[in-house]
N, C-alpha and C positions, 0 to 999 in steps of 0.2 A: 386429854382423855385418860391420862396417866390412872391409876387405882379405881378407874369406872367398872360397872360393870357393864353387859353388855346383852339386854332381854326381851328388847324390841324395839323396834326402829320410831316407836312413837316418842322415845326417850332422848331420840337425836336430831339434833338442828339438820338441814339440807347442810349446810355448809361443813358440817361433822362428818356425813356422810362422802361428803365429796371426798372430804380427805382420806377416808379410809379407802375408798376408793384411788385415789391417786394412790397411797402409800402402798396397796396392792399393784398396782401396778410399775412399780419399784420395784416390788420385791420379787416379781414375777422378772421380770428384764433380768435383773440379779441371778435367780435360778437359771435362767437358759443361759446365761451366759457365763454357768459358774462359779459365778463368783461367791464366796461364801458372805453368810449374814447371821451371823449364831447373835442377834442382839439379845437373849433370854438367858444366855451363859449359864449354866449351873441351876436352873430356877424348875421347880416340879408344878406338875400341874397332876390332879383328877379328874379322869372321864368318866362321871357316872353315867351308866346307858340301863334305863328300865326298858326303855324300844329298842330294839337293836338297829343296825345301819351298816351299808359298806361305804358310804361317800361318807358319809359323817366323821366315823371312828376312822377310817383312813385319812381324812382330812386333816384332822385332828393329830392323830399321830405323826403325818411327814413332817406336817409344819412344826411341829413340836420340835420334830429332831432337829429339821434345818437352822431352825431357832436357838440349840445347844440346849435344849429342856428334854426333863427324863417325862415321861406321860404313863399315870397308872388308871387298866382298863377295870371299871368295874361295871359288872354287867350286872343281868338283874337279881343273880345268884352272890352276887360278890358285894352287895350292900346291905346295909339292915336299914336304908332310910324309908320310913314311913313304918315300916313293919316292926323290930322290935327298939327302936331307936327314934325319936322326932325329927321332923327335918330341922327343928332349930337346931338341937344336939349333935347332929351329923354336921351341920352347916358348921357349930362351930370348934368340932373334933378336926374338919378334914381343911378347916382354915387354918389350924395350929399345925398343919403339916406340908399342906401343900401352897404354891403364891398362887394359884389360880384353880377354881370348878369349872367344868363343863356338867352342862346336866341336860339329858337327851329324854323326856319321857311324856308325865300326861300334863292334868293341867299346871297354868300360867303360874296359879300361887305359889306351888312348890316351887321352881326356880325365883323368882320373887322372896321368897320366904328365906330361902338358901342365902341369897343375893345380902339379905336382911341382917341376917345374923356372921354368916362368914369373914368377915372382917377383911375378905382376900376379892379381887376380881370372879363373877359368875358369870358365864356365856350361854346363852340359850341356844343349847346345840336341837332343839324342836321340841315343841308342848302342841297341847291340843290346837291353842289358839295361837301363836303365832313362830313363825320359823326365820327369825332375822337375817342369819347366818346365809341363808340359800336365797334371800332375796339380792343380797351384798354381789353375793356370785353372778346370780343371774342382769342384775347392771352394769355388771365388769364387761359381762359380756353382750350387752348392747350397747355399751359406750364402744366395745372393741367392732362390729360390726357396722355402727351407724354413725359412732363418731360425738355423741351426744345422747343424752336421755332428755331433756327441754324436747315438749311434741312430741315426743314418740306415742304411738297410740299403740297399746299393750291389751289386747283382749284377753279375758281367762275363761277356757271356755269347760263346763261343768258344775261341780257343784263346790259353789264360791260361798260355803258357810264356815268352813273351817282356817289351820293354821295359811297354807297355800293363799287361797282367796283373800284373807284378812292381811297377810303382809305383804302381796301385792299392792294391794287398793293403800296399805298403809303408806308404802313406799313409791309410788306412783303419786302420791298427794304431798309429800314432802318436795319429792325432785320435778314437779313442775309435768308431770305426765299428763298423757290421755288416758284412762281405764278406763275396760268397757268390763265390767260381771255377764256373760252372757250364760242364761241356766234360766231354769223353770223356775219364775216367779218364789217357790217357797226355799228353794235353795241359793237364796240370793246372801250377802251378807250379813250380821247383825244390824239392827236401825240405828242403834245405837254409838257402834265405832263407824257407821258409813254417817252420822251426824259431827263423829268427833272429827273425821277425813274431811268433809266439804266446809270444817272451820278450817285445818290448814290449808285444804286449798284454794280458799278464799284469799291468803298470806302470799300462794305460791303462784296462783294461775294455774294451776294445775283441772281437770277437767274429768268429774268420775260422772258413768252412765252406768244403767241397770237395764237390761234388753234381752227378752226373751227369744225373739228371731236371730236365728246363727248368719241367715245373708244379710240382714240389715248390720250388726254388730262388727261384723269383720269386714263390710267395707273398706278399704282404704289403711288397713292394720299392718303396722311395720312387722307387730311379734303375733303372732297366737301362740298362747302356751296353754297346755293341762297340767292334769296331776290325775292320777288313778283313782276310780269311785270309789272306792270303799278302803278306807285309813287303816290302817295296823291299831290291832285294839278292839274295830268295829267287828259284830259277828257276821259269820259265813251267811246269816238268813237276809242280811241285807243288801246283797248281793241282784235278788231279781225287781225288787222295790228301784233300787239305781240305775239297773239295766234298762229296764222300763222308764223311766223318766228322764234317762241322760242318754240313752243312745244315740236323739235326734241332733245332741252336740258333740258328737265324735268329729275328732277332725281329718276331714277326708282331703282326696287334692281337688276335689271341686271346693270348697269350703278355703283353701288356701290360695286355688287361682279366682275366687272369688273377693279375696285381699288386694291381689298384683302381685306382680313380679319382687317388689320387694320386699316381700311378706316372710318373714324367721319363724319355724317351729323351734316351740323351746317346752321343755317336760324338766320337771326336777330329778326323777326315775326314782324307782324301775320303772318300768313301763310295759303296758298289755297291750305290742302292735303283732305279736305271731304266737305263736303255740308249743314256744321252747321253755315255760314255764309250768312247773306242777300245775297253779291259781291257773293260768293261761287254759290249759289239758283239760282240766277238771272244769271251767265256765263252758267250753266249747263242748264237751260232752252234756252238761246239763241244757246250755240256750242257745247251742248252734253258732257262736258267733265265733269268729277266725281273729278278732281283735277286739278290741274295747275303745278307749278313747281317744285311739289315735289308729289310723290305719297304717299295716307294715311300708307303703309306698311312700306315705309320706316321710315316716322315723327315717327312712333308706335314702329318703331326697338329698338333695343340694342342697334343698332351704333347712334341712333339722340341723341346731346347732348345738342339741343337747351335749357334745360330749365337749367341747369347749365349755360348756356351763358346766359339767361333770366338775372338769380339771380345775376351773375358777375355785370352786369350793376353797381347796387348797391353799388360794394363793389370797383369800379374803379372809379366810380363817385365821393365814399367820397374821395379816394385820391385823386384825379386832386383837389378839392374846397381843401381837409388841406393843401395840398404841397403846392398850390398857395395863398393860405389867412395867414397860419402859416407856412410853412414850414414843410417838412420831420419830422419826429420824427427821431431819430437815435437809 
């Protein structure tokens, strides 16, 4: 995987994926226990961030250090790409400086584009359409809780048109999964990459569904995961438009014991389960509601394994940047 870049998971074999998955989980053993792994010694990388992030840009920066890499943060004040500068121009100004991009913002082509011209490794730290990076995480941590992703049956439940829902279904189709898209009929995937997903999983065995009932859907679901209605980006009016069409798949603990007992909530975060958030304060003032897409009972449960997913980030991030800037350790 040495000098790849890294943009979305439809770029990589299952068996590619395994191993960055294994190799996180090296490097994670490694960290609790220590011991150090600076395999990036001296090498720079750039965080461009047009979205901002705390898992992201934190992500990014520990593993950077643990790695022995300097990491520079450029936010969306601190770049001129797209604005007075082209991203090919930027791509290949901050490839003459730095061995690796991250780039955190809107659509696919600018990272892509980036990727194109940079001459250095690109990471897809999140675009409109797909978020590699946090699907990486959130497998670490069903392999850590189930012991395996082959079968696992993964429901996503809301609205499965954007980055969240697309590298789901992406990566569920690769590693042999069950997905279930559970959402109102229009907020279902594209036709088009749920055409390009049921050719790999054709390859893999893997098993995608689209299902508008939340009790038929999560039957028998090892994970249910969300992600918040309304994306960073989208305006504040689209807010009662989602309310209304996605409220009926909020995940409650009837909806969770309607799984089983082995059933994981998993959220990428933030998350809208209480009303300790301005967004949170301000929807409950306008539509009365005390959570959004996931109820405080549930985030609070036994079964939310959100903050292991949180900490994965971390430890799938250092490997995407060694396996691609140095290669796998063996």
């Amino acid at each position: 995987m040495k000098n790849r870049s890294f943009l979305k998971l439809l770029d990589y074999t299952p068996e590619e994926i395994t191993s960055l998955l294994d190799f996180a989980d090296s490097l994670k053993a490694k960290k609790k226990a220590g011991i150090p792994h600076r395999l990036c010694e001296g090498k720079n990388i750039a965080l461009v961030f047009e979205k901002t992030s705390t898992r992201t840009r934190c992500a990014f920066e520990v593993a950077a250090a643990d790695l022995g890499m300097h990491p520079v943060y450029l936010d969306p004040q601190g770049s001129q790409i797209g604005k007075k500068e082209s991203i090919a121009d930027t791509a290949r100004v901050l490839g003459r400086m730095f061995d690796g991009i991250e780039y955190r913002g809107f659509g696919q082509e600018i990272v892509e584009e980036l990727a194109a011209y940079a001459g250095v490794p690109v990471w897809n730290g999140l675009t409109n359409e797909y978020h590699p990076t946090q699907i990486l995480a959130d497998f670490m941590t069903i392999r850590e809780k189930f012991g395996t992703l082959s079968g696992i049956k993964l429901v996503y439940m809301g609205d499965a048109r954007y980055n969240m829902g697309n590298s789901l279904m992406v990566g569920c189709a690769k590693m042999g999964m069950h997905f279930v898209a559970c959402a109102p009929k229009a907020y279902f995937p594209n036709a088009d990459l749920v055409a390009a997903c049921q050719d790999v999983a054709k390859e893999t065995g893997a098993i995608l569904e689209f299902i508008e009932d939340p009790k038929v859907a999560t039957k028998g679901a090892h994970v249910i995961y969300t992600d918040v209605w309304v994306s960073m980006g989208e305006p504040a009016e689209v807010w009662k438009e989602r309310i209304e069409a996605l409220s009926p798949y909020a995940v409650t603990r009837e909806l969770m014991e309607n799984a089983g007992k082995q059933c994981r909530f998993m959220h990428c975060l933030p998350a809208f389960h209480d009303l300790k958030t301005v967004i949170g304060l301000d929807i409950y003032k306008k539509f009365g509601l005390t959570s959004m897409e996931v109820t405080d009972e549930v985030f609070e449960s036994d079964a939310s394994i959100v903050f292991d997913e949180a900490e994965n980030r971390m430890h799938t991030i250092k490997a995407v940047m060694a396996a691609t800037l140095v290669g796998i350790e063996e």
